[in-house]
FIDO-424577 format. One record per atom (N, C-alpha, C): residue number from 1; residue in three letters; atom name; x, y, z. Coordinates in nm, 4 decimals. Layout:
N
NUM,Ala,CA,X,Y,Z
...
! end
This chain:
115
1,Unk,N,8.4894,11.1997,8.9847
1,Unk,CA,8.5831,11.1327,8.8954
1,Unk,C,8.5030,11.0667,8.7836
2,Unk,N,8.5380,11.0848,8.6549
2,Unk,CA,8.4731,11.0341,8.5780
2,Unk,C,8.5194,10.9046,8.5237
3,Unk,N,8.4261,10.7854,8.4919
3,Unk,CA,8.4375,10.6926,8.4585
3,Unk,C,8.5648,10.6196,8.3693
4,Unk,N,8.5807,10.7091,8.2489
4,Unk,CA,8.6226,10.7013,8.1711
4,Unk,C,8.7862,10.6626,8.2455
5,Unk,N,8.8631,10.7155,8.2909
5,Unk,CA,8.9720,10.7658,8.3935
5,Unk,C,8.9985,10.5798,8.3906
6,Unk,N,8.8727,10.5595,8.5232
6,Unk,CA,8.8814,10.4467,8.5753
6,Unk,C,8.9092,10.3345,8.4820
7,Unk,N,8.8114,10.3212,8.3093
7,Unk,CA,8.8439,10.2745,8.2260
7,Unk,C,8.9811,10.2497,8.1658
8,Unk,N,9.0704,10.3312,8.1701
8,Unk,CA,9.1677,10.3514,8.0617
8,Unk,C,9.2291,10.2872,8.0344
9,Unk,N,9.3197,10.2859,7.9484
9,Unk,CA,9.4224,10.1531,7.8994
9,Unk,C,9.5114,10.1418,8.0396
10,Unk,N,9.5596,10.2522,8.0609
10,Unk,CA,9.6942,10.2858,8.1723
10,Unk,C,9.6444,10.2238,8.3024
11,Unk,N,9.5100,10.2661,8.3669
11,Unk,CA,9.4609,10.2323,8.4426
11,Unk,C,9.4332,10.0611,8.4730
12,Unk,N,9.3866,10.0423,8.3629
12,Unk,CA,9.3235,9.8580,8.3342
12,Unk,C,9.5020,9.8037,8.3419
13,Unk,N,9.6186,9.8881,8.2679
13,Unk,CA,9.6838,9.7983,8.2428
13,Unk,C,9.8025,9.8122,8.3487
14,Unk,N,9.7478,9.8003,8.4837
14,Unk,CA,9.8135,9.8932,8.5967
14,Unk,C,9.7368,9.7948,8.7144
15,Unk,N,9.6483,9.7852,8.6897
15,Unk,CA,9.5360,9.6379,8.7515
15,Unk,C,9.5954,9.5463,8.7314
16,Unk,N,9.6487,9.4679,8.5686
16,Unk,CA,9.6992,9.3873,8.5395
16,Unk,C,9.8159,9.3433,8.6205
17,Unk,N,9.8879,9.4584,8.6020
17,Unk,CA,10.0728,9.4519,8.6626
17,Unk,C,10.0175,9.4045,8.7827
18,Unk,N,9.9851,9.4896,8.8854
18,Unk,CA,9.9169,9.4538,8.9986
18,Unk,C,9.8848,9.3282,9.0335
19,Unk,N,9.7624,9.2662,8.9471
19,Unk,CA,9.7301,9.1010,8.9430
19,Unk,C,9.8605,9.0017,8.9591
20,Unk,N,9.9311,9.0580,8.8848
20,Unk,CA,10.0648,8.9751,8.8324
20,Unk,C,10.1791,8.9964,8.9125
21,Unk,N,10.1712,9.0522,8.9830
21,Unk,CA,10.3001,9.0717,9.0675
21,Unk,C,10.3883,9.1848,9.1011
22,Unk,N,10.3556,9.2240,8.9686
22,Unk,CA,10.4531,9.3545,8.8848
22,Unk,C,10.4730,9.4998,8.9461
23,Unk,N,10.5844,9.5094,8.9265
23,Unk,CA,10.6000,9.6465,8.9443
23,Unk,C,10.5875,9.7728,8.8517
24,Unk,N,10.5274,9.8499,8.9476
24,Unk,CA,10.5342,9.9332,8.8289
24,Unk,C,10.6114,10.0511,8.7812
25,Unk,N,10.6510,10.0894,8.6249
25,Unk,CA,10.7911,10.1155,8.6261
25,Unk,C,10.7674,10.2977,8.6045
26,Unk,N,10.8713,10.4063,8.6459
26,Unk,CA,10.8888,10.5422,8.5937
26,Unk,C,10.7754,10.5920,8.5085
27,Unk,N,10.7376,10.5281,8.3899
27,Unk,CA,10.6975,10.5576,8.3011
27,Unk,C,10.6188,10.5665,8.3124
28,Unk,N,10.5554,10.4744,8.3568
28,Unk,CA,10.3926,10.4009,8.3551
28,Unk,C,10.3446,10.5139,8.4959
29,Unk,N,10.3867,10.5251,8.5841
29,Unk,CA,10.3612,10.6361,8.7162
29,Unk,C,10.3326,10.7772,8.6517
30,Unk,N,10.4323,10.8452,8.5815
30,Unk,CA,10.3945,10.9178,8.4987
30,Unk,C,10.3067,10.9630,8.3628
31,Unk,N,10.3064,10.8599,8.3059
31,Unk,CA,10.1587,10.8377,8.2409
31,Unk,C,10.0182,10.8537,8.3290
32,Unk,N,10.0800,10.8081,8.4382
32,Unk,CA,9.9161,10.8234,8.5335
32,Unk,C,9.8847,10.8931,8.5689
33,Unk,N,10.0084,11.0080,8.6267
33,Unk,CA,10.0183,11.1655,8.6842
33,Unk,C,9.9623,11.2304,8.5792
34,Unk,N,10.0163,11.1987,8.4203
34,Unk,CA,9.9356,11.3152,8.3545
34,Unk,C,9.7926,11.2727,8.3624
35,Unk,N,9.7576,11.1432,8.3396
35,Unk,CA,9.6448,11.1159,8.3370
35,Unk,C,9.5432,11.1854,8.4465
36,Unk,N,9.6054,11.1660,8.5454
36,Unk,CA,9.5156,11.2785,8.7156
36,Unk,C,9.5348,11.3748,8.6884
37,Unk,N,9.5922,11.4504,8.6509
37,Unk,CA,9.5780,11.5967,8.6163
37,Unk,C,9.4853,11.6454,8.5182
38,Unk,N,9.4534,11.5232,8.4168
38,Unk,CA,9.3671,11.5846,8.3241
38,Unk,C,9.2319,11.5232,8.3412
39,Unk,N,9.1773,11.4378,8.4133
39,Unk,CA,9.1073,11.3733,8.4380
39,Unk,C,9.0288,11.3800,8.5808
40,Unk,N,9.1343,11.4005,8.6611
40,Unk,CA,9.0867,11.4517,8.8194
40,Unk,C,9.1486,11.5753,8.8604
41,Unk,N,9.1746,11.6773,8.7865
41,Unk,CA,9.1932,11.7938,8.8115
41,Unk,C,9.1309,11.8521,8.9899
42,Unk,N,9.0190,11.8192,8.9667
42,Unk,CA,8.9526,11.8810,9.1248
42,Unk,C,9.0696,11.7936,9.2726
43,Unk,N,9.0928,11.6950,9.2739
43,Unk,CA,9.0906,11.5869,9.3525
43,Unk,C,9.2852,11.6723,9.3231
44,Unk,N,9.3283,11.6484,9.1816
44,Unk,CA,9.4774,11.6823,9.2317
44,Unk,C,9.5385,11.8305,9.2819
45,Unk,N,9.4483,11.8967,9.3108
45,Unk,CA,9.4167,12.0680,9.3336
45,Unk,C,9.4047,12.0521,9.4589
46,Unk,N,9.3047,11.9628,9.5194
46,Unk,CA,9.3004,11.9900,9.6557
46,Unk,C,9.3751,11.8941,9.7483
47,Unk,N,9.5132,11.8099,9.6833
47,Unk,CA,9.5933,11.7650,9.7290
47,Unk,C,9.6922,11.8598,9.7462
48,Unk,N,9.7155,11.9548,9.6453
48,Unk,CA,9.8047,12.0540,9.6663
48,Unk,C,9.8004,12.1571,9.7403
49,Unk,N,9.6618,12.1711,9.7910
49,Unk,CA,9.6427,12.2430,9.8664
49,Unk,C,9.6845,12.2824,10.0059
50,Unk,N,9.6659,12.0888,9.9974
50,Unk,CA,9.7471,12.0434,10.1925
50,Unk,C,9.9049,12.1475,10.2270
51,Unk,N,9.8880,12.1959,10.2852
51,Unk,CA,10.0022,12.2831,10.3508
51,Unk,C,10.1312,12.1413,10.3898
52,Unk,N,10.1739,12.0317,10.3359
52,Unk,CA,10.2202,11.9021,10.4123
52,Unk,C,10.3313,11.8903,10.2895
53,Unk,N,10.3694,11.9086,10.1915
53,Unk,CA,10.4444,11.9307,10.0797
53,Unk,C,10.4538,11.7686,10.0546
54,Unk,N,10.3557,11.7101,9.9874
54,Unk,CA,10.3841,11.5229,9.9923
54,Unk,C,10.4557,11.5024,9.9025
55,Unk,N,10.5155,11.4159,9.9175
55,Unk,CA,10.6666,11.3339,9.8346
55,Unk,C,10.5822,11.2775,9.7057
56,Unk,N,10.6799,11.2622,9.5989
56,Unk,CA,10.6265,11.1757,9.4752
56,Unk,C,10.5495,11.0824,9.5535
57,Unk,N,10.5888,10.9564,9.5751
57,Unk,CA,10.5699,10.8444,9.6235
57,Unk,C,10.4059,10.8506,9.7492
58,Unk,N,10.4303,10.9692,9.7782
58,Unk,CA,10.3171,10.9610,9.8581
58,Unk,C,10.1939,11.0409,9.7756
59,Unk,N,10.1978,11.1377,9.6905
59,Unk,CA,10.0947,11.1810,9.5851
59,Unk,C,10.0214,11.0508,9.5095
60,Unk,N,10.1760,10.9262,9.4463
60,Unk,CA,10.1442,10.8518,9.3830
60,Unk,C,10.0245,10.7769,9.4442
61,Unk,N,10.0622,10.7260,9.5854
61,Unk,CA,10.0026,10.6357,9.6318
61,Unk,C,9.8738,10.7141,9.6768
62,Unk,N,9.8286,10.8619,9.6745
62,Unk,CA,9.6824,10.9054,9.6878
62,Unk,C,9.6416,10.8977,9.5402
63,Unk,N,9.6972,10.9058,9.4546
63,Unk,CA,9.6226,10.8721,9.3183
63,Unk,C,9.5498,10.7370,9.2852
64,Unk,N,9.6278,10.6462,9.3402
64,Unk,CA,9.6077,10.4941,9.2913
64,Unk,C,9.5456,10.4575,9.4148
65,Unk,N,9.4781,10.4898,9.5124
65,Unk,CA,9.4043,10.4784,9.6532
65,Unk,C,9.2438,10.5530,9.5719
66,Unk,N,9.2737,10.6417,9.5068
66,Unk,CA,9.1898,10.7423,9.4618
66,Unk,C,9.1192,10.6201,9.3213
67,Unk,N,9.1720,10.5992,9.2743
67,Unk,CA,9.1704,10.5094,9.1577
67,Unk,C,9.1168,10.3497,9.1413
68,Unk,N,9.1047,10.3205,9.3128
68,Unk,CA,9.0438,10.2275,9.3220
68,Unk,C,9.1071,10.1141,9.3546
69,Unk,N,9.2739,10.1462,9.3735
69,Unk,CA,9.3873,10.0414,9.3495
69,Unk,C,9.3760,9.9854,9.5433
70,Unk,N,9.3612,9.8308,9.5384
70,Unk,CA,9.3832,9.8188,9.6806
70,Unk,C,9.5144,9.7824,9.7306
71,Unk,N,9.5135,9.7653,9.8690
71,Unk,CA,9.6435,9.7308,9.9491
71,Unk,C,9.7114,9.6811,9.9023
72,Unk,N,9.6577,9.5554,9.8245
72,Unk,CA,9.7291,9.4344,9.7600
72,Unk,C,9.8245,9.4801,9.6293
73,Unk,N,9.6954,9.5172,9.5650
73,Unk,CA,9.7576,9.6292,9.4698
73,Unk,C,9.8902,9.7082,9.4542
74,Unk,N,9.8923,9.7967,9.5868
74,Unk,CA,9.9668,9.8966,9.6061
74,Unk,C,10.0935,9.8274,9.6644
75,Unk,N,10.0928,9.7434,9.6997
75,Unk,CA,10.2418,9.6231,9.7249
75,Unk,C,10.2885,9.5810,9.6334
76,Unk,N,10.2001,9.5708,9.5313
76,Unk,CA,10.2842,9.4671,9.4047
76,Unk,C,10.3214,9.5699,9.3248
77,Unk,N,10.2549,9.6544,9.2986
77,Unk,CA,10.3210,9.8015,9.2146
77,Unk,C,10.4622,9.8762,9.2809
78,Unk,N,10.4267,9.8930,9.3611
78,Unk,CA,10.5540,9.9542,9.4978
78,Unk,C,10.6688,9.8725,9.5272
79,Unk,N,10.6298,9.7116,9.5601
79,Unk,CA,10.7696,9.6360,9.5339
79,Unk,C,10.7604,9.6468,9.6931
80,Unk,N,10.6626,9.6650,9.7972
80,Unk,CA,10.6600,9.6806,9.8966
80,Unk,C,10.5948,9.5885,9.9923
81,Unk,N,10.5908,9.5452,10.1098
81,Unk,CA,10.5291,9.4462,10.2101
81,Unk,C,10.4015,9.5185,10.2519
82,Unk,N,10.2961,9.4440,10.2897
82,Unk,CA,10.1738,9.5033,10.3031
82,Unk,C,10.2362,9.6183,10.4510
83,Unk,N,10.2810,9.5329,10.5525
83,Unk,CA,10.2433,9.6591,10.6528
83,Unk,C,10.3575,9.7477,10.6523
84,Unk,N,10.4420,9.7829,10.4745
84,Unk,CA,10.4732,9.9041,10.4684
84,Unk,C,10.4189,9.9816,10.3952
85,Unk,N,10.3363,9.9201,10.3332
85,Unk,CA,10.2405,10.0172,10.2466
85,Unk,C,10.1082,10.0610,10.3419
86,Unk,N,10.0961,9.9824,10.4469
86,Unk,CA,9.9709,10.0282,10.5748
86,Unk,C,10.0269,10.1065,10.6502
87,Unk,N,10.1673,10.1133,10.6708
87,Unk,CA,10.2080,10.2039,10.7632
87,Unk,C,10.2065,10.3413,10.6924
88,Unk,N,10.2302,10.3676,10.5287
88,Unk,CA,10.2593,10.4316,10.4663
88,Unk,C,10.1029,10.5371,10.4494
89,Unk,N,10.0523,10.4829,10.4506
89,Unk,CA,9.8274,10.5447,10.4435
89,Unk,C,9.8306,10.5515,10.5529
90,Unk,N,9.8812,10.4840,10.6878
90,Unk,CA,9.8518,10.5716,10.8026
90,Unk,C,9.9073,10.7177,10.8482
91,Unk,N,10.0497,10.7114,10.8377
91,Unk,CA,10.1401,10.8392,10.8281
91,Unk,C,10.0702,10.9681,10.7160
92,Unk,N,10.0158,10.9274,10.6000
92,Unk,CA,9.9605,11.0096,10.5070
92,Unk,C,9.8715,11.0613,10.5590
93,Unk,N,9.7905,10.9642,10.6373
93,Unk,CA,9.6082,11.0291,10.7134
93,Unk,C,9.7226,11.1679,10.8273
94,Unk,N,9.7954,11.1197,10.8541
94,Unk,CA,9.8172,11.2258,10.9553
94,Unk,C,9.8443,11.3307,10.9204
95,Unk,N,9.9750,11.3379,10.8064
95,Unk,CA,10.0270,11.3977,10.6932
95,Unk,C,9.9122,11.5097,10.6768
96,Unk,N,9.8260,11.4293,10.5827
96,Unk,CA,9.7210,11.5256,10.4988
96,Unk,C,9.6392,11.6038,10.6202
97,Unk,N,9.4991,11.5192,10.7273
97,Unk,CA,9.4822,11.5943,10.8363
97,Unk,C,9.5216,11.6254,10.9772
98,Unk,N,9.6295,11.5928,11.0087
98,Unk,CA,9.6654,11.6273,11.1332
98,Unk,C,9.6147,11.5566,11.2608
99,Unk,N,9.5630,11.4270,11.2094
99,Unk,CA,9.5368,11.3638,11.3332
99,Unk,C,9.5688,11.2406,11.2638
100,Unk,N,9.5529,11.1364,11.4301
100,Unk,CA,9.6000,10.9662,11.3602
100,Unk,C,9.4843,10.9244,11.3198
101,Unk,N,9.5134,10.7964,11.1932
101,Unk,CA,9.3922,10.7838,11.1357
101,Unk,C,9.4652,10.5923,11.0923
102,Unk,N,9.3489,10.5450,11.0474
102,Unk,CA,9.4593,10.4525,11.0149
102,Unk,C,9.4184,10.4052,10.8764
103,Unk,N,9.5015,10.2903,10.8422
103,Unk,CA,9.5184,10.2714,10.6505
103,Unk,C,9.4124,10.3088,10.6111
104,Unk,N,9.2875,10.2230,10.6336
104,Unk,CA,9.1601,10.2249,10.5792
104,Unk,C,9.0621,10.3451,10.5941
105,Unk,N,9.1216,10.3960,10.7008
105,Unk,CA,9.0500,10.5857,10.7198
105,Unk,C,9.1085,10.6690,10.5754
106,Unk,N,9.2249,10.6434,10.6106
106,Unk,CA,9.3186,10.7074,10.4907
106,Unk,C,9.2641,10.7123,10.3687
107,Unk,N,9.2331,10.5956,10.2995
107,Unk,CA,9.1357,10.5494,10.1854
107,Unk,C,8.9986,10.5730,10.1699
108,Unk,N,8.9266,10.6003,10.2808
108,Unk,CA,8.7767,10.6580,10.2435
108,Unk,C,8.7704,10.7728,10.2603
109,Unk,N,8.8693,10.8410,10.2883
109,Unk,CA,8.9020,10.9855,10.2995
109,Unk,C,8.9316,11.0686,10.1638
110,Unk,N,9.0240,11.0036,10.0887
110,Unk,CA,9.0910,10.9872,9.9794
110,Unk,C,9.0111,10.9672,9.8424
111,Unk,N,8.9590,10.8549,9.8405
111,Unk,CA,8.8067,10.8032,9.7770
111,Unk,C,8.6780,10.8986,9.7934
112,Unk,N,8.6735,10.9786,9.9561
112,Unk,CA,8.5898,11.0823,9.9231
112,Unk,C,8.5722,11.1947,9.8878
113,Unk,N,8.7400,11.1969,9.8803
113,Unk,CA,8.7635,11.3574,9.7898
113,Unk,C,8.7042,11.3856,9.6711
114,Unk,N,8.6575,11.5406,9.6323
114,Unk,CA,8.6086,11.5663,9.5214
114,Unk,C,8.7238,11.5248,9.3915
115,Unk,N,8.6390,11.5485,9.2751
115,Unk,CA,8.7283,11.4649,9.1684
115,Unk,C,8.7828,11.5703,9.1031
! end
């Protein structure tokens, strides 16, 4: 993954919301999708790969896991309670490989995907 990505306005201003409470809205999710596609091409290829057909919501949340975004993070964007967003990275670890795994497996798994 290249730096730049991590830099971006969308990205930084997605941290912010995050910091602040905020949710984050349609738009701004999709701004980010194009952004992973053009930016982490490798990483969104071999999500598609998974034979598991993942929901918006669950692609989203491997992008922004991928991106550096934490738990905390991913609650205030989502509009969600931490242990539904932990339950949500555990179900995914299983999702993606087929065994139980839990939140934080989920995330260095995710984080160690190619970019």
């Amino acid at each position: 993954m290249t730096d730049n990505i991590l830099d971006s306005q969308t990205v930084r201003r997605l941290h912010e919301k995050a910091a602040h409470g905020e949710s984050v809205t349609d738009d701004e999710m999709l701004e980010l999708r194009t952004l992973a596609s053009e930016h982490m091409a490798g990483f969104m290829d071999t999500l598609r790969r998974f034979d598991c057909h993942l929901r918006q919501r669950e692609m989203d949340t491997c992008i922004l896991v991928k991106l550096r975004f934490s738990p905390k993070e991913l609650c205030n964007l989502f509009g969600m309670r931490a242990s539904a967003v932990s339950n949500m990275r555990s179900r995914l670890y299983r999702k993606l490989y087929g065994e139980k795994g839990s939140s934080a497996a989920f995330d260095d798994r995710i984080r160690g995907m190619g970019s």
